[in-house]
C-alpha positions, 0 to 999 in steps of 0.5 A, a space after each residue: 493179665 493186668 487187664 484192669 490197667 490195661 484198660 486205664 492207660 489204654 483208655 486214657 491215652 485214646 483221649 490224649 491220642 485223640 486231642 488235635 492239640 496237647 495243651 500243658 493243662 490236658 497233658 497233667 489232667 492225662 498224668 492224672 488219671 495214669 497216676 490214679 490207674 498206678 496207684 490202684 493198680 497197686 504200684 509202689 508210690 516211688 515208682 508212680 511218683 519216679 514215672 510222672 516227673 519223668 513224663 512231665 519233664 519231657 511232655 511239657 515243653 515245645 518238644 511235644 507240644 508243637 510236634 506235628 502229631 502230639 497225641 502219638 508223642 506222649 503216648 511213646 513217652 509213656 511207653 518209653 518210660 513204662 519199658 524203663 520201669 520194666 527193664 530195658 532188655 530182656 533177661 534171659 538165664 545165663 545158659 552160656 556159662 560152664 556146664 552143668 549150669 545150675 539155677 538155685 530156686 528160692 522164695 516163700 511158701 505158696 508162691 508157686 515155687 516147685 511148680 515153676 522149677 518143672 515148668 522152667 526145666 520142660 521150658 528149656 528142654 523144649 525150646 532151649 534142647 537142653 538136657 535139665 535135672 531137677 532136685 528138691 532140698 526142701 526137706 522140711 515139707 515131705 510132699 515138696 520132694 513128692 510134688 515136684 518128682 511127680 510135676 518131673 515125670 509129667 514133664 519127662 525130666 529127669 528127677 534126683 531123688 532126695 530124702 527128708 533125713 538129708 541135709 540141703 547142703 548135702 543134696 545140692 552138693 550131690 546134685 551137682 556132681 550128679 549133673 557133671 558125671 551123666 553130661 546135664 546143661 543144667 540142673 535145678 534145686 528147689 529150696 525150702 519156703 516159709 511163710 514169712 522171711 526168717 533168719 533161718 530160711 536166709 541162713 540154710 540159702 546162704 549156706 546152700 549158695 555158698 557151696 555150690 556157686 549157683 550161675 543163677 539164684 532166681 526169687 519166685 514170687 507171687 505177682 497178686 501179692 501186689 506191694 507186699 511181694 515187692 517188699 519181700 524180694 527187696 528183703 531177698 535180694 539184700 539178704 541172698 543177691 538174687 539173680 532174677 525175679 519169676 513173676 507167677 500167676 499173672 493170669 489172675 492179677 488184674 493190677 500189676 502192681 508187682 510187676 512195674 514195681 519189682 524192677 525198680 525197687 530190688 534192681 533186680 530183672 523179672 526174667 519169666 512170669 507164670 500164666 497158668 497152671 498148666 505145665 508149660 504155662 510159663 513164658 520169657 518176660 519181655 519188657 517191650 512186649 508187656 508194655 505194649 499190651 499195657 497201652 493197649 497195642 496187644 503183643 502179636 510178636 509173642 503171638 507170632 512166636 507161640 503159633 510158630 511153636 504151637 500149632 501143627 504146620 502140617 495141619 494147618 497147611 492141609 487146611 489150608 490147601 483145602 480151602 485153597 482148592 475150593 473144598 468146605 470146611 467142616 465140623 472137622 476143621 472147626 474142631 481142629 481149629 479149637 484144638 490149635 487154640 487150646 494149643 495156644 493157652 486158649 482164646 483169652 490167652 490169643 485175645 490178650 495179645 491182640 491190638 484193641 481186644 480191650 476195646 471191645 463190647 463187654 457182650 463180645 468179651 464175654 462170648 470169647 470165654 474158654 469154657 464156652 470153647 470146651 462146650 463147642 468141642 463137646 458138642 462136636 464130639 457128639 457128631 457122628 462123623 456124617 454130621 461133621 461132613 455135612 451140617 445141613 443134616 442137623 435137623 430138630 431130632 439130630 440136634 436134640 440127641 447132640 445136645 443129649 450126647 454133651 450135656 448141653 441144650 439146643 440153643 447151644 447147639 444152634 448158637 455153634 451152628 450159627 458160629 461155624 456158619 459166620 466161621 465159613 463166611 469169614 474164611 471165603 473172604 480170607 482165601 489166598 495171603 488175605 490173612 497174612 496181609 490182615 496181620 501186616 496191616 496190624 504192625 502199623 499198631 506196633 510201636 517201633 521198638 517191636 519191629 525188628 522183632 517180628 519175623 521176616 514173613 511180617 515185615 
């Protein structure tokens, strides 16, 4: 996500970072370089131009210049101004109004809108325990109602069925009945996408809010639209006065753009950003956080978050009670650990959330690839269960007939062994708390702000 802005600002901040001494020339040449990685990164140019004037002000002064460490001034500077940009507190949906509460989903053809009605409602079902309805009015395209009736089942959320002959009026009106009658908290309507923004669309969304005073009226939109999306949620936002921005397919925007630029420029909050394609690849947007990944600082309190969500304690802690008594670790306990990860959305989505991950040899970023992650399984998979217990078997023929099994080579094979291997050595060194310490050591990272965020156990 945003990756090649990350690795800007990271970049140039370390040499801001690294000056003994800030000067008000190297101070501009640094703002420099940030306004280029803005612009190319596709950021509206009032925003770039709002961004720049407020860190010069504060920057260039007696303030930072004859702090004891200037480098580590400016850089809060930054970070203070980019969670400005982004929203000083996090937005989270109204879930405290009367119930049912109901969310109105809106936004153009292609955004990724009735994907994140099913990803939002198994997110509140999950982590919220609330009992959520799904409805599509987008009586225009027959496989919208199909689609999204489909992504509800997957999801196990219960779906109002609704017809292409209906009125999308008539539907969210009947919906909402629906939802107060059987004891829902809340209840989300799909609504129709153009390819542009008409006056018809606007008028059927009017019509649709007005009859059914929605407690949310959230916009989705493409974040690799860059500029053009945040044009279109200004046109929005003066047309319906929406509620909240979802940002989708952040995973593949190396820009931005969208994101540091939506807030200011609609004055509206993003409150969630899509990060995948699977079901429950959506997460709650969290200004602080995202500004923290963008200089570089990685985001472990959403790290934290998602292994307490995530991962099996109970399989972890047999791990760990087994390596605490001095047992191997085996191809088993290597598989279960690849199968937490996926759990996790994979190593690249783990990386991203580390400090100074960005930092690292383009070789060893290119080994942490997910794929090569699902090759590892398969080979695995290959083993018989005698194997898994006891990798010293694996000789010449055992390894060509696992390859054989996977529909890789033996390199591959050799290349996993040697990973399990360095794998075994790591985990001797981190027997007892050594890991929980690791991850304290890593707050130091942190700016302040995140702090209060970890959980106790970090502090």
């Amino acid at each position: 996500m945003f990756s090649s802005l990350t690795d800007r600002l990271s970049s140039t901040l370390a040499k801001l970072r690294g000056n003994g001494r800030l000067t008000e020339k190297n101070i501009k040449e640094g703002l420099s370089d940030i306004r280029r990685a803005l612009l190319e990164a596709d950021v509206a140019l009032s925003v770039v131009k709002t961004f720049i004037q407020n860190i010069e002000e504060k920057a260039v002064g007696a303030t930072i210049i004859k702090s004891i460490r200037p480098g580590e001034a400016l850089v809060k500077l930054v970070s203070d101004e980019l969670i400005s940009i982004l929203g000083e507190k996090d937005a989270p949906l109204n879930l405290k109004a009367q119930p049912p509460v109901s969310i109105l989903m809106s936004g153009l053809q292609g955004s990724g809108k009735t994907t994140t009605v099913a990803k939002l409602a198994l997110l509140l079902k999950n982590n919220e325990k609330k009992k959520v309805l799904v409805t599509s009015a987008d009586v225009y395209r027959p496989a919208a109602i199909e689609q999204l009736k489909t992504l509800a089942n997957q999801a196990d959320i219960e779906f109002l069925p609704s017809q292409t002959t209906d009125n999308p009026v008539d539907i969210a009106q009947r919906a909402i009945a629906y939802a107060e009658k059987h004891y829902f908290d809340v209840v989300f309507i799909d609504t129709a996408g153009r390819n542009h923004i008409d006056d018809e669309l606007m008028h059927e969304l009017s019509n649709i809010s007005t009859a059914i005073q929605p407690t949310e009226t959230l916009l989705v939109v493409d974040s690799m639209a860059g500029q053009d999306a945040v044009n279109m949620a200004k046109t929005f936002n003066e047309k319906l006065e929406i509620t909240g921005i979802v940002l989708t397919k952040t995973d593949g925007d190396a820009r931005g753009g969208a994101a540091l630029s939506m807030r200011m420029v609609t004055g509206k909050p993003i409150k969630f950003v899509g990060i995948g394609e699977k079901i429950d690849a959506i997460e709650q947007f969290h200004p602080k956080r995202l500004a923290s990944r963008l200089l570089g600082m990685g985001d472990i309190v959403s790290l934290v978050e998602e292994a307490e969500r995530k991962v099996d304690k109970k399989q972890a802690d047999a791990m760990a009670a087994k390596l605490k008594k001095g047992k191997r670790f085996d191809f088993n306990d290597f598989l279960s650990q690849l199968q937490q990860m996926k759990k996790m959305g994979g190593i690249q989505s783990v990386m991203t959330k580390l400090p100074g991950m960005n930092k690292m040899p383009q070789a060893a970023q290119s080994m942490m690839d997910d794929k090569n992650f699902t090759r590892m399984e398969a080979i695995i998979h290959s083993m018989t269960l005698k194997e898994r217990l006891f990798p010293a078997l694996l000789n010449g023929s055992r390894k060509r007939r696992i390859a054989m099994g996977s529909g890789t080579e033996v390199p591959d094979v050799n290349k996993l062994l040697k990973q399990f291997t360095q794998m075994q050595k790591m985990l001797k060194r981190m027997k007892g708390d050594k890991m929980m310490k690791r991850l304290k050591n890593m707050k130091s990272q942190l700016p302040p702000e995140l702090l209060d965020q970890l959980p106790d156990d970090l502090k």
